[in-house]
C-alpha positions as CSV (number, residue, x, y, z in Angstrom):
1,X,-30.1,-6.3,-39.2
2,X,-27.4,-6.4,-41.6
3,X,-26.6,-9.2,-44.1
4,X,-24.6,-12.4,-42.6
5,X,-21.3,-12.8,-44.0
6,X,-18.0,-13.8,-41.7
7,X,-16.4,-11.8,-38.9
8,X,-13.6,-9.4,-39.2
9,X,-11.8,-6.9,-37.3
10,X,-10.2,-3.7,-38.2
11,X,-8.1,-1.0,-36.4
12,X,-8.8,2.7,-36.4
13,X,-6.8,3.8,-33.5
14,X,-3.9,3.0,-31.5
15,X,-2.3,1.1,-34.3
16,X,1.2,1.8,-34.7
17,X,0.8,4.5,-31.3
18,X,0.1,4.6,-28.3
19,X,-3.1,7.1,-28.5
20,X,-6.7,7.0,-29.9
21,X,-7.7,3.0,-29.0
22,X,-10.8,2.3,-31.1
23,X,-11.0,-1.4,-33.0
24,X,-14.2,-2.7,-34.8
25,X,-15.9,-6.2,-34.6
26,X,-17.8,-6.9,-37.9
27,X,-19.8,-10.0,-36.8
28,X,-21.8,-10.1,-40.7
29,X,-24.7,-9.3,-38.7
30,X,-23.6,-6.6,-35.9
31,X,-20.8,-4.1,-35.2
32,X,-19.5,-2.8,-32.1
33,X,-16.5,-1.1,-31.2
34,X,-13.8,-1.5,-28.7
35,X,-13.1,1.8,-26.9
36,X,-13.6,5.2,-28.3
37,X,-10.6,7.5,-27.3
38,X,-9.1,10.8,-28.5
39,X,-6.0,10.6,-30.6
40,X,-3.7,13.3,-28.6
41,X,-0.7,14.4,-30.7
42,X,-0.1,17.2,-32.8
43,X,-2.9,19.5,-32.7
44,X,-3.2,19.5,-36.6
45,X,-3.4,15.6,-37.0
46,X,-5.6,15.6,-33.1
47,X,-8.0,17.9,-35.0
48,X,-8.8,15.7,-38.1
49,X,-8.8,12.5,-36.6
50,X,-11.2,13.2,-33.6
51,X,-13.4,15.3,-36.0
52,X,-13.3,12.4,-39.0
53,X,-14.2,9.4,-38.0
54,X,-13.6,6.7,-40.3
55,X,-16.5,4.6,-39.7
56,X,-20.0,5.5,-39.8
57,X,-21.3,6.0,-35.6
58,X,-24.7,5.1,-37.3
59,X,-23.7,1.6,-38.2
60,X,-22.1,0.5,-34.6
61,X,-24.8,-1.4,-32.7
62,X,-22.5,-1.0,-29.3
63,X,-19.4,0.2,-27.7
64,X,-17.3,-1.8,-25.0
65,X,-15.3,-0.1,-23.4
66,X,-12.4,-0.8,-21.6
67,X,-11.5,2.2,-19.2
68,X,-12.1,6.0,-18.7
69,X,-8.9,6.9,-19.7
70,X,-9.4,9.8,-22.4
71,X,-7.2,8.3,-24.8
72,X,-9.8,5.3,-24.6
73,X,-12.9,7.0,-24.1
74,X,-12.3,10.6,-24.8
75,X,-14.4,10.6,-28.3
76,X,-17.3,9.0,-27.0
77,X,-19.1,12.4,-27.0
78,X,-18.2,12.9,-30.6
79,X,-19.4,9.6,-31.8
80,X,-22.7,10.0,-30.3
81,X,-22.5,13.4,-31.6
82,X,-22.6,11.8,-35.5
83,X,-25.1,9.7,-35.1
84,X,-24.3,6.9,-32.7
85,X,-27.3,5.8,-30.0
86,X,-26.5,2.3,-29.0
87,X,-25.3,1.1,-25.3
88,X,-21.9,2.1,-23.7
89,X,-21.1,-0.9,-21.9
90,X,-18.0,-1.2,-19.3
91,X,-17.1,-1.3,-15.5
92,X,-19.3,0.5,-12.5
93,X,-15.9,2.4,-11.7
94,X,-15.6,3.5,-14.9
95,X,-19.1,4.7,-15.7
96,X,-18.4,6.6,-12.5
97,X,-15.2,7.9,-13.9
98,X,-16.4,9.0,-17.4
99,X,-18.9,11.7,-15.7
100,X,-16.5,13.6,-14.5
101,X,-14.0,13.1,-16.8
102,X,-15.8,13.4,-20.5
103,X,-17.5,16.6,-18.8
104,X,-13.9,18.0,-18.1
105,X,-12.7,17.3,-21.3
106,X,-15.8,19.2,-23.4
107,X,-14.4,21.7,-21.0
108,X,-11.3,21.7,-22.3
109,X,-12.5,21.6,-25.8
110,X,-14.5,24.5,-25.6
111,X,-11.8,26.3,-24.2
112,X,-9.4,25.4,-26.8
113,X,-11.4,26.8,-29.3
114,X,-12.1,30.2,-27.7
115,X,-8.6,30.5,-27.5
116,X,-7.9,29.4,-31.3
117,X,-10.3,31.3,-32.2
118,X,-8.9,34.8,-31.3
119,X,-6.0,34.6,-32.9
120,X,-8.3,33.0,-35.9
121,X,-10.4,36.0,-35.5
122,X,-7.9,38.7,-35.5
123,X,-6.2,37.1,-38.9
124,X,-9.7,37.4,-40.5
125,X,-9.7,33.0,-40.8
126,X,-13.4,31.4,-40.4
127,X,-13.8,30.1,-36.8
128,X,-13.9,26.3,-35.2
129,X,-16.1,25.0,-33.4
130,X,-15.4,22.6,-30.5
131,X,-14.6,18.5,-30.6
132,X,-18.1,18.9,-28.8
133,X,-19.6,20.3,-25.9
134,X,-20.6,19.7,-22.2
135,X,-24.1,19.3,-23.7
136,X,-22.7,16.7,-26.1
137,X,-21.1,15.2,-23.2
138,X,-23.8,14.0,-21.5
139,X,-25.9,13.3,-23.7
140,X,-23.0,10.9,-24.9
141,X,-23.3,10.1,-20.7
142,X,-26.9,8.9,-20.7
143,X,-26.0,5.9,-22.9
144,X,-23.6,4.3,-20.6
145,X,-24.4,1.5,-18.7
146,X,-22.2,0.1,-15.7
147,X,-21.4,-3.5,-15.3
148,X,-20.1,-5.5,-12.1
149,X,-16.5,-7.4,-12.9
150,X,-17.1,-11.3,-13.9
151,X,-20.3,-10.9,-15.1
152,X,-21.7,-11.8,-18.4
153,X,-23.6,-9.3,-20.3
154,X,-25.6,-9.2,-23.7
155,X,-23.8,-7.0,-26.1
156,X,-25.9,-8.2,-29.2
157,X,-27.7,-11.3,-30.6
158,X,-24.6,-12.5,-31.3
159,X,-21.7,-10.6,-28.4
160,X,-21.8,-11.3,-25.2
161,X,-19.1,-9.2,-23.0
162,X,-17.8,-10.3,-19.3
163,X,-15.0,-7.7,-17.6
164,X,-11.9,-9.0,-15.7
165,X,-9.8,-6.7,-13.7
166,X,-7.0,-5.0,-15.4
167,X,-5.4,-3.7,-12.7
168,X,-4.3,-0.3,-14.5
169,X,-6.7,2.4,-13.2
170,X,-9.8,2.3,-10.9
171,X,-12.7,0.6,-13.0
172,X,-9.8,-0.8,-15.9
173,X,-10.6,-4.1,-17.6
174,X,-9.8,-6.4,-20.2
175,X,-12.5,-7.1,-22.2
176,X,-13.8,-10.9,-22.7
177,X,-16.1,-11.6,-26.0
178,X,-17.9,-14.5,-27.0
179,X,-18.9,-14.1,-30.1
180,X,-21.1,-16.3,-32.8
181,X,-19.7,-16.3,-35.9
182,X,-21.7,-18.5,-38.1
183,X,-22.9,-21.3,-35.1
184,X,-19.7,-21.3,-33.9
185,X,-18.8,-19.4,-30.6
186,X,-15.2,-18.1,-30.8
187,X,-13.9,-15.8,-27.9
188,X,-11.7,-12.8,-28.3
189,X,-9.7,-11.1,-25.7
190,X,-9.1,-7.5,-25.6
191,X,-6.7,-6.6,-22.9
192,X,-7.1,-3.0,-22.7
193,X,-4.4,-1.4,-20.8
194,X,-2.8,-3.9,-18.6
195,X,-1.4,-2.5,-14.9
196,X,1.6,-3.9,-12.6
197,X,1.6,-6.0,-9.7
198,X,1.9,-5.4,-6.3
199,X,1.0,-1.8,-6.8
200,X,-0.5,0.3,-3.7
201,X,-4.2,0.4,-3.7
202,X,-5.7,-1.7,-6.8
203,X,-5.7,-5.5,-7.2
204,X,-3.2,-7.3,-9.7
205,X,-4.2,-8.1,-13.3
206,X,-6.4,-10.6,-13.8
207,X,-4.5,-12.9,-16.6
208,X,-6.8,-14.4,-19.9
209,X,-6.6,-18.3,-19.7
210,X,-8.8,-19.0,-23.2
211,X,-9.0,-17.1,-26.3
212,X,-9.1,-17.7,-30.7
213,X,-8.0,-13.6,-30.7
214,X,-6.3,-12.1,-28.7
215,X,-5.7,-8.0,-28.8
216,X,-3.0,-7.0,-26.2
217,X,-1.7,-3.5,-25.1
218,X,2.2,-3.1,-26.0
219,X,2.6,-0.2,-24.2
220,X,6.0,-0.8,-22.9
221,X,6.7,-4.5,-24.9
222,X,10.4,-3.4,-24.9
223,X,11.0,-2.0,-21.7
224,X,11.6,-2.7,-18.2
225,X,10.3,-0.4,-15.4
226,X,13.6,-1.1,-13.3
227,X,14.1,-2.2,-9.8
228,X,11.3,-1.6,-7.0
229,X,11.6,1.7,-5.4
230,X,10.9,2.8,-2.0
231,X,8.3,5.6,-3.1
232,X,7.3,6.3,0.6
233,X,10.8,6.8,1.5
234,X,11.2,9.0,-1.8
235,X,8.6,11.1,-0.9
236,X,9.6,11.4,2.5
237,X,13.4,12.6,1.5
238,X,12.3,15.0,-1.1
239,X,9.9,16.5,1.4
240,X,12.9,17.1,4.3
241,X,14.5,19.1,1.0
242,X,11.6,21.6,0.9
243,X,11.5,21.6,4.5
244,X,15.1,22.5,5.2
245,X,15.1,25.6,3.4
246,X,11.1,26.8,4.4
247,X,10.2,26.3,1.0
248,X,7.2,24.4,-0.9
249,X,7.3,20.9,-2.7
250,X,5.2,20.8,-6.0
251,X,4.0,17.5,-7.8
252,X,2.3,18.0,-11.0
253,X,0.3,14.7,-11.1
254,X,-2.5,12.9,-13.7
255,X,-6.0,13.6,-12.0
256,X,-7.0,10.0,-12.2
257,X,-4.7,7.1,-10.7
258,X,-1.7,8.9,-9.9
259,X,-2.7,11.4,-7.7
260,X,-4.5,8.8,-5.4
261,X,-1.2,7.0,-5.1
262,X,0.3,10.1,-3.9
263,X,-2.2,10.7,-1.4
264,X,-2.1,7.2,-0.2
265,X,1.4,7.3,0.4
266,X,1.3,10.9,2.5
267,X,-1.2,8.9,4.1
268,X,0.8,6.4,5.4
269,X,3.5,9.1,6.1
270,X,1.2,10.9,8.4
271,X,-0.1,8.3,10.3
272,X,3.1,6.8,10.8
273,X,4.0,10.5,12.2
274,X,7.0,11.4,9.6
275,X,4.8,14.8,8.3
276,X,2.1,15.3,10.8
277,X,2.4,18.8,10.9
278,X,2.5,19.6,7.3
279,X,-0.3,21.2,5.1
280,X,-0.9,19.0,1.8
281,X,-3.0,20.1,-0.9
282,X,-4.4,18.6,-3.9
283,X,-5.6,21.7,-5.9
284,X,-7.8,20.4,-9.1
285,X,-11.5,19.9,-9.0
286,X,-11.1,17.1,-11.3
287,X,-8.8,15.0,-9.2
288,X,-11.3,16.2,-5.9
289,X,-13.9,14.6,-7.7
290,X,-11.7,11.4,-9.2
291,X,-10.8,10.7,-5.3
292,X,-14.6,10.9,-4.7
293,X,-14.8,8.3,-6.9
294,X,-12.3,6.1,-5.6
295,X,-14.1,6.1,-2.1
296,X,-17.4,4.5,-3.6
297,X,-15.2,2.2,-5.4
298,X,-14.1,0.1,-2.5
299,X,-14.2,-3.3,-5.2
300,X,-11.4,-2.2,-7.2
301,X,-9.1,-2.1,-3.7
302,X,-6.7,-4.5,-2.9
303,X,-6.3,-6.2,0.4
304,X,-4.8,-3.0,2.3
305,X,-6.1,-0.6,1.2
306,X,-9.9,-2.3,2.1
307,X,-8.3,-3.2,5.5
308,X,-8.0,1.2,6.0
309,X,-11.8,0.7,4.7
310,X,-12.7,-1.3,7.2
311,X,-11.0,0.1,10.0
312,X,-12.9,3.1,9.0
313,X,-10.1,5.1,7.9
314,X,-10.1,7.1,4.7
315,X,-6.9,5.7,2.2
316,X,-7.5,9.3,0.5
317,X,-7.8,12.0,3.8
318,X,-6.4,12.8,6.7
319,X,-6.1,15.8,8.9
320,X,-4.0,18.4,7.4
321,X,-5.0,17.2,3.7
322,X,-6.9,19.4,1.8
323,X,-8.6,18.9,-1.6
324,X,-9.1,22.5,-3.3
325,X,-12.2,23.2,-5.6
326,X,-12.6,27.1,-5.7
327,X,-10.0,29.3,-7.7
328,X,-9.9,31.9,-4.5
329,X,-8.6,29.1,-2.8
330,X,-6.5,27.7,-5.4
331,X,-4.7,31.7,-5.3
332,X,-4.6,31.7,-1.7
333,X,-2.5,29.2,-1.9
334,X,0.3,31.2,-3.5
335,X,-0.2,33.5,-1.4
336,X,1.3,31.3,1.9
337,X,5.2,32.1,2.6
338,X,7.4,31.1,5.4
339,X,6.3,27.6,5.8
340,X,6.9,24.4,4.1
341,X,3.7,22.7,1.9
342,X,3.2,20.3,-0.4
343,X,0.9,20.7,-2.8
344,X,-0.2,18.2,-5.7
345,X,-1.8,19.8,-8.9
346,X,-2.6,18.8,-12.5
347,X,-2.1,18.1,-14.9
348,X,0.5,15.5,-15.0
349,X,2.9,16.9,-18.1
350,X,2.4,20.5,-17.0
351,X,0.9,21.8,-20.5
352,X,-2.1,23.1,-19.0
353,X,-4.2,23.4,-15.9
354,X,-3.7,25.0,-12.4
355,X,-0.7,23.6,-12.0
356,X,0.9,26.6,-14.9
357,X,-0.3,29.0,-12.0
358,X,1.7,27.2,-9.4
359,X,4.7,27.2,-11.5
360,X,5.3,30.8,-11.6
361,X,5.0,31.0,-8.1
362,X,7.7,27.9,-7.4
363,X,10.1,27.2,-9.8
364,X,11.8,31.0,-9.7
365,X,13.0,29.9,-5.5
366,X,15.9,27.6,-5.2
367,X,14.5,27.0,-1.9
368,X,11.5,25.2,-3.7
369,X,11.9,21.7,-4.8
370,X,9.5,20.2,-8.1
371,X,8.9,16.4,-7.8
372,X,8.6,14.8,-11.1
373,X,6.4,11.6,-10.8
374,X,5.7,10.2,-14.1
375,X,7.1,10.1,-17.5
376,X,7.3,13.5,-19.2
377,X,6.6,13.3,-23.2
378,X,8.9,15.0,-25.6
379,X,8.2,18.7,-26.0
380,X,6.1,19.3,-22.8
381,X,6.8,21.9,-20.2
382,X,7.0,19.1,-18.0
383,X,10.1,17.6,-20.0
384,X,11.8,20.6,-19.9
385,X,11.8,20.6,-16.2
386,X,13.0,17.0,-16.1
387,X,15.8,18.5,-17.8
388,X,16.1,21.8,-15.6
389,X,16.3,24.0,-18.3
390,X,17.4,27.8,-17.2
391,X,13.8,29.0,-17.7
392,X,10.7,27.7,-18.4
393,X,7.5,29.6,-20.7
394,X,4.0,29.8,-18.8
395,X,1.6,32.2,-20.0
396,X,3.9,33.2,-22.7
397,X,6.1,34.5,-20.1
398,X,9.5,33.1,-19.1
399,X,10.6,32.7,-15.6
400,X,14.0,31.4,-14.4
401,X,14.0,27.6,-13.0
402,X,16.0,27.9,-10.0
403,X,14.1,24.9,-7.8
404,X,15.2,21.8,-6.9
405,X,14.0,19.6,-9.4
406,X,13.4,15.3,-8.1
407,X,11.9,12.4,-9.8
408,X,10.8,9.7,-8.5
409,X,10.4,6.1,-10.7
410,X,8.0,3.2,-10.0
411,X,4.7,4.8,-10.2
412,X,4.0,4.0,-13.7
413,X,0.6,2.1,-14.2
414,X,1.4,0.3,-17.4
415,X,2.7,-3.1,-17.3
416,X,6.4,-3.4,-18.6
417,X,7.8,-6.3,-20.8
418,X,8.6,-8.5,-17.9
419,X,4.6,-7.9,-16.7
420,X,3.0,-8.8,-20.0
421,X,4.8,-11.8,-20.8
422,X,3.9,-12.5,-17.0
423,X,0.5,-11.6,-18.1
424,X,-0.3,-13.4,-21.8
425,X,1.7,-16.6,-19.8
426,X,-1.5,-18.3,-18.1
427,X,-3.1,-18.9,-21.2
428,X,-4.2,-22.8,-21.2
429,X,-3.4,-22.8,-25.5
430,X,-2.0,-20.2,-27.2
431,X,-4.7,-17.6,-28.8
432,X,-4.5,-18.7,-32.8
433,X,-4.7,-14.8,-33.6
434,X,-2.7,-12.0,-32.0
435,X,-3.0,-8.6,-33.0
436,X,-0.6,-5.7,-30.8
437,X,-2.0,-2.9,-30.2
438,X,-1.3,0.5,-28.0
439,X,2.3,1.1,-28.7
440,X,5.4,2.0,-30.9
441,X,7.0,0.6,-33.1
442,X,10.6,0.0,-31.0
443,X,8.4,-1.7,-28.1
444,X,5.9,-3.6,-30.3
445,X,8.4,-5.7,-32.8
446,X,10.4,-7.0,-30.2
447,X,7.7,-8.1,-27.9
448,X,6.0,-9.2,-31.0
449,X,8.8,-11.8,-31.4
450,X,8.7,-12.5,-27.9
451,X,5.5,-14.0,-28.0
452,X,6.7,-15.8,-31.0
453,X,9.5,-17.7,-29.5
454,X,6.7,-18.1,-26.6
455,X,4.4,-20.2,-29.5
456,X,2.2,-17.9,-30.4
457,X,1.4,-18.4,-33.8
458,X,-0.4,-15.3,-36.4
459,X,1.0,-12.3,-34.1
460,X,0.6,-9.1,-36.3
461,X,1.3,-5.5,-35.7
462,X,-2.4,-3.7,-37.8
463,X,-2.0,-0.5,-39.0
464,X,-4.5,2.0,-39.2
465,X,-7.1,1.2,-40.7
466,X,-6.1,-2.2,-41.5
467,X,-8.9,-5.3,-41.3
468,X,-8.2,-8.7,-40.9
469,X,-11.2,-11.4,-41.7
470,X,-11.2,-14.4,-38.9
């Protein structure tokens, strides 16, 4: 046990960005940290940051963590890795998660390396090795330990943890601390990613009411998601394109969240008879095994989706839906001309992942149409289509982009300005510490005076690696 002294927090991730959450709680006596995730950005800076850690693993007593997201939980395997053998505490839904999903990314690490490496190997430059492995991976997975929502658990002698629903992605919560700090119990609020309301499948936010410090998500503090779209309707439209001229509709989509919400809606479309005669496939083993996950999940739902439930009807299947595992079957589907298809296929930005494969088959046809259905970052393939460039690079190959190219708005699973100040509102006294995390620097300042003018008092922007003594 380490020497009393008072408790302070410090900021190692997602300070200043939107990537790599992971803040510290010194108590004097313990330390645990608050998510684990990967920083994803350059792949110079990615590659020091998830490699160096800038605490010891050895010293944290415990990890709470907030969601599976990898920019959240992604480094998990790495800090076990250096040393770290304490409990991984979060949600039931996203223990469940985080096995599929920290063994898919040691995939991907492995794989980035092996291809690093031959052009590392044919300029005569000393190798890498990977972030960490699939053996890494679940040996990081054997410390985790699933929690209901609204239950108190231990975290320490002195931490105790209870998990309200954050309404983002299946299993997401904000995390409520008590923590002793010298005989006196103060309780700090980490939001984690906050979601929308009135979104298909999940149940709203659950809004803090008590906290001395509050951490809060600032995702999008300075921006408004825009009016409500019909996304069935969308959907439905976009497919009639495809289908007018025999061709095939493509959705890149994120594995976890947002390709359930796609299959939810062609759900509804098929039972309510608008595409009951057209194939849909969802080719990615990860999402295949993400939807599993959803299905065992049932106390994440909202009210309609657990009505399907209970009327015995699957919110994820139906009967020309087909989930696609094998890579044979993934080429097959290239392989079908002459009849109209949609097809859904990760990952969601288009910079790697079956979805490459599909692209060389689609995006030469002008008879083919692309759906967009999520932001596209800067510099992705994915952005490029957004703004239907002449041709696009897979494979170090160019092919001309002559498909239709559609977006479609309203499927975003972060709260937006209106939603946070909607969120931090039910608060029965203003937190006497506010610290924004998750976000830039044009969405936190502004929703940083926002709460101001609201009465929050002490709200401050850390930077990395800043601490702050409470």
């Amino acid at each position: 046990m380490k020497a009393h002294s008072g408790m302070h927090l410090q900021f190692f991730g997602a300070a200043g960005t939107v990537t790599g959450s992971c803040h510290m709680i010194d108590t004097g006596r313990h330390r645990i940290i608050l998510d684990c995730g990967l920083f994803q950005g350059s792949r110079k800076e990615a590659f020091r940051k998830n490699r160096n850690l800038a605490f010891d693993p050895k010293s944290i007593d415990a990890v709470v963590l907030s969601h599976a997201h990898i920019d959240h939980s992604g480094n998990l395997p790495q800090l076990v890795k250096d040393g770290f053998r304490g409990r991984i505490i979060c949600t039931r839904a996203t223990e469940s998660l985080c096995r599929y999903m920290l063994m898919d990314s040691a995939h991907i690490q492995v794989k980035d390396v092996q291809y690093v490496n031959k052009r590392r190997k044919r300029q005569g430059e000393s190798l890498f090795e990977p972030l960490y492995t699939p053996e890494d991976a679940e040996k990081c997975l054997s410390l985790f330990e699933g929690h209901d929502y609204g239950e108190w658990v231990d975290v320490t002698e002195d931490i105790r943890v209870r998990f309200e629903d954050a309404g983002h992605i299946l299993g997401s919560a904000s995390c409520h601390l008590d923590i002793d700090d010298r005989g006196t119990t103060k309780r700090l609020v980490f939001s984690g990613d906050v979601g929308r309301y009135d979104r298909v499948i999940l149940k709203d936010p659950v809004p803090p009411k008590e906290a001395d410090i509050f951490i809060c998500e600032s995702t999008y503090g300075n921006r408004f998601h825009g009016p409500t779209v019909d996304v069935q309707q969308k959907i439905c439209d976009v497919i009639r394109m495809a289908e007018e001229n025999n061709g095939k509709l493509l959705m890149p989509a994120f594995s976890v969240g947002r390709t359930q919400m796609l299959v939810y809606h062609l759900n509804q479309l098929a039972t309510q008879g608008k595409i009951r005669d057209l194939a849909v496939f969802v080719d990615s083993p990860l999402s295949a095994n993400v939807t599993s996950v959803f299905r065992r999940h049932p106390e994440c739902f909202d009210q309609e989706a657990l009505a399907l439930v209970h009327d015995n009807n699957d919110p994820f299947g139906f009967e020309k839906l087909t989930y696609i595992r094998e890579v044979e079957a993934s080429k097959a589907i290239a392989g079908i001309n002459g009849v109209s298809y949609v097809l859904i296929s990760a990952s969601g930005m288009c910079e790697a992942g079956r979805v490459l494969h599909h692209l060389k088959h689609v995006a030469p046809s002008e008879r083919n149409v692309i759906l967009v259905t999520g932001f596209m970052a800067p510099h992705t393939l994915g952005r490029r289509i957004v703004e239907k460039v002449d041709k696009i690079r897979v494979f170090g190959e160019d092919f001309p982009l002559r498909a239709q190219v559609a977006t479609i708005s309203g499927l975003s699973a972060h709260a937006d300005r209106e939603e946070l100040l909607e969120y931090v509102s039910h608060f029965r006294k203003n937190p006497k510490h506010t610290f924004l995390v998750h976000g830039e620097e044009e969405q936190q300042q502004p929703f940083a005076e926002a709460l101001r003018e609201r009465g929050f008092p002490n709200v401050r922007i850390p930077v990395e690696g800043q601490k702050f003594e409470l």
